[in-house]
Backbone as numpy.savetxt, mean C-alpha at the origin, in Angstrom:
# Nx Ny Nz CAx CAy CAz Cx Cy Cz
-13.93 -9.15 -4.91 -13.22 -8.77 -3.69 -12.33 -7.57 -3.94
-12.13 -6.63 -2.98 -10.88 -5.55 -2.94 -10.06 -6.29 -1.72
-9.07 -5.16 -2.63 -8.10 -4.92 -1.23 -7.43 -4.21 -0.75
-6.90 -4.23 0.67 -6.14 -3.13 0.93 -5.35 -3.21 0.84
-4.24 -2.64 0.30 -2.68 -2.91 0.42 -1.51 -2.17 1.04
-0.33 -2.43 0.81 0.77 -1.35 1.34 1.94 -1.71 0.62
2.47 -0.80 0.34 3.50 -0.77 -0.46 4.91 -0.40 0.29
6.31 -0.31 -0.14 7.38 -0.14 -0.04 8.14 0.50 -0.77
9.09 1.96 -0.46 9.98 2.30 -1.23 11.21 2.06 -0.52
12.05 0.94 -0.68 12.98 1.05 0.12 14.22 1.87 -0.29
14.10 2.63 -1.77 15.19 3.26 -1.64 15.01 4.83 -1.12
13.58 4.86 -0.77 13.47 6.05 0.05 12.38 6.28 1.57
12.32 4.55 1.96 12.24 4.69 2.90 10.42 5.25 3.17
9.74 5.02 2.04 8.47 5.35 1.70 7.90 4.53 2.22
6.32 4.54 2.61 5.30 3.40 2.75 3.62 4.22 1.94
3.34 3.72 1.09 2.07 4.15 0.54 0.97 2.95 0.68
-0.24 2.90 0.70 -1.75 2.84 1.23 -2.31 3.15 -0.28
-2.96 2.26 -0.34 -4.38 2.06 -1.48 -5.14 0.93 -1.30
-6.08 0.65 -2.32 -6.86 -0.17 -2.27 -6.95 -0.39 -3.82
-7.58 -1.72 -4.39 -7.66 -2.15 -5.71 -8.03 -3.73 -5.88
-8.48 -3.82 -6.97 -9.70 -5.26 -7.30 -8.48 -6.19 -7.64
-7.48 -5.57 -7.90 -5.91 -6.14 -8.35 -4.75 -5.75 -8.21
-4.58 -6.21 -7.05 -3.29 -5.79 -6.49 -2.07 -5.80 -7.26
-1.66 -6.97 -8.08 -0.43 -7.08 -8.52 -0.19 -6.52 -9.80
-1.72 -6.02 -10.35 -1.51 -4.90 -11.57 -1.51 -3.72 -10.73
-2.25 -3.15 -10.08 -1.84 -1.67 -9.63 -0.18 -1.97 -8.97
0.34 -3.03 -8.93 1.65 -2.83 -8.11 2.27 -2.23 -9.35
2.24 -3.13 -10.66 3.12 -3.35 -12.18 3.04 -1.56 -11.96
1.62 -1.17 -12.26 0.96 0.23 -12.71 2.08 1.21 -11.61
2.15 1.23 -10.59 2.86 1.94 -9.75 4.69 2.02 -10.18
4.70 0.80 -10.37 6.07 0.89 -10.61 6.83 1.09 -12.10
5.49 1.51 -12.95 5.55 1.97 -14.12 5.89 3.14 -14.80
5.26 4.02 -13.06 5.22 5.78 -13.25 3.78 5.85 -13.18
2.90 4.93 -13.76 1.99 5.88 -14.03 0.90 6.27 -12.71
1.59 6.13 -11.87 0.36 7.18 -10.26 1.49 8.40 -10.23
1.22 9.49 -10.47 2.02 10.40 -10.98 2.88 11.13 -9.08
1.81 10.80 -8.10 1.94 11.11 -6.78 3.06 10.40 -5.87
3.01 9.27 -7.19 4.54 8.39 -6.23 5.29 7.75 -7.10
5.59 8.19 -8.34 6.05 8.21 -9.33 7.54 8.32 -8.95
8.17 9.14 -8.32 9.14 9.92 -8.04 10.13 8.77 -7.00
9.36 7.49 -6.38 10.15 6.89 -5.46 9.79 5.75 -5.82
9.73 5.35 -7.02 10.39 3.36 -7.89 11.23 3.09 -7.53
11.36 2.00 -7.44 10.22 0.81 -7.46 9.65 0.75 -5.91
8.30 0.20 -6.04 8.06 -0.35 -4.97 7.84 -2.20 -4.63
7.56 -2.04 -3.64 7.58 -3.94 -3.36 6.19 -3.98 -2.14
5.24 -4.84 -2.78 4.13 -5.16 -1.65 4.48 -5.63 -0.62
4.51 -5.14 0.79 4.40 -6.02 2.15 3.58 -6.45 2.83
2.02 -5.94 2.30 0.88 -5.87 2.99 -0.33 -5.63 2.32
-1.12 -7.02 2.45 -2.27 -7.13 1.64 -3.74 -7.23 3.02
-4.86 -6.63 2.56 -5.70 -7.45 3.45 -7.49 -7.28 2.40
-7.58 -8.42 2.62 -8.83 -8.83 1.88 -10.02 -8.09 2.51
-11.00 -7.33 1.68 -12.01 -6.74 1.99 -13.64 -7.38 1.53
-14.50 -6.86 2.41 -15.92 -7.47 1.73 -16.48 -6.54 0.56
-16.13 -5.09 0.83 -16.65 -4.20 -0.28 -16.11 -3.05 -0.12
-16.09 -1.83 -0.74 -15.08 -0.82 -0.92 -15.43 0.21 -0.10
-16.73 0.07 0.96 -16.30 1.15 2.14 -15.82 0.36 3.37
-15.75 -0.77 3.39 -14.83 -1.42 4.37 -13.65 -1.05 3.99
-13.06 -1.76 2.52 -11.54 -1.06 1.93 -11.39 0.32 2.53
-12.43 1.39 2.72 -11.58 2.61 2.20 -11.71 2.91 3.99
-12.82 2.33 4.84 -12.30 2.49 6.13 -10.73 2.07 6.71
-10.58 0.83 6.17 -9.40 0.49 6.19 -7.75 0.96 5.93
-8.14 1.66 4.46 -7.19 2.60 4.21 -6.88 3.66 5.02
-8.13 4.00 5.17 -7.83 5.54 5.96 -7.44 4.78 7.04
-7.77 4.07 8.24 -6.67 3.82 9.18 -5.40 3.43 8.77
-5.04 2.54 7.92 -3.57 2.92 7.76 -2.56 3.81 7.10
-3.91 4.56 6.80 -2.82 6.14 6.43 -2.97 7.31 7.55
-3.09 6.56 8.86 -3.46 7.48 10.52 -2.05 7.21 11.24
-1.80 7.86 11.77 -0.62 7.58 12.61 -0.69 6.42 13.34
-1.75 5.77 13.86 -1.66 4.47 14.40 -2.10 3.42 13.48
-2.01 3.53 12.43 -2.23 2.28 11.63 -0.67 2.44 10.59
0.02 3.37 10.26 0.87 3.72 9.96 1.97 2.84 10.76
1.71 3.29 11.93 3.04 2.83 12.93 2.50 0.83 12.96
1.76 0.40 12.64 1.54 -1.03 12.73 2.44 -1.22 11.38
1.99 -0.54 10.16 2.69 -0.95 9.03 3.88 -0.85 9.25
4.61 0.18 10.06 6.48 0.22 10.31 6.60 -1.32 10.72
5.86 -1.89 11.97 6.25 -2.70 12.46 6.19 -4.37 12.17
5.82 -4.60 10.71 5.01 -4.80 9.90 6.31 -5.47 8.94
6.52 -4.21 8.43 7.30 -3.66 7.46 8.88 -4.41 8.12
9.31 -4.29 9.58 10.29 -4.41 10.15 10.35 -5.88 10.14
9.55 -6.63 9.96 8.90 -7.73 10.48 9.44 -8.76 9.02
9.11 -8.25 8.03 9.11 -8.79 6.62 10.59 -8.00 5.76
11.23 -7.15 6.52 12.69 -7.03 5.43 13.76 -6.76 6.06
């Protein structure tokens, strides 16, 4: 299984979008430094997981919530859970 996920920077107010076979190691991996693209706003905290059948469903998925209307579900989302 993949998944899609979403992440949290709350000390800057960030929201990042990926996908991965393991969520709670790419979380460790993120908040390690080593995704060099969001490196800069540690730690993050998962708010949003969703289970996929295979990785062009995942990556359809992603790309809507890295669209302005799948974005704005994650704010509300996001508002919802902190």
């Amino acid at each position: 299984m993949i998944f899609v996920y979403a992440i949290y920077s709350k000390n800057f107010n960030r929201i990042y979008v990926g996908q991965s076979e393991n969520v709670e190691k790419r979380l460790k991996e993120h908040n390690s430094g080593q995704t060099k693209s969001i490196k800069a706003y540690i730690p993050w905290e998962l708010f949003y997981q969703e289970e996929c059948s295979d990785r062009i469903e995942a990556r359809k998925k992603e790309i809507y919530y890295k669209s302005g209307v799948g974005k704005e579900k994650l704010k509300l989302l996001l508002s919802q859970n902190f």
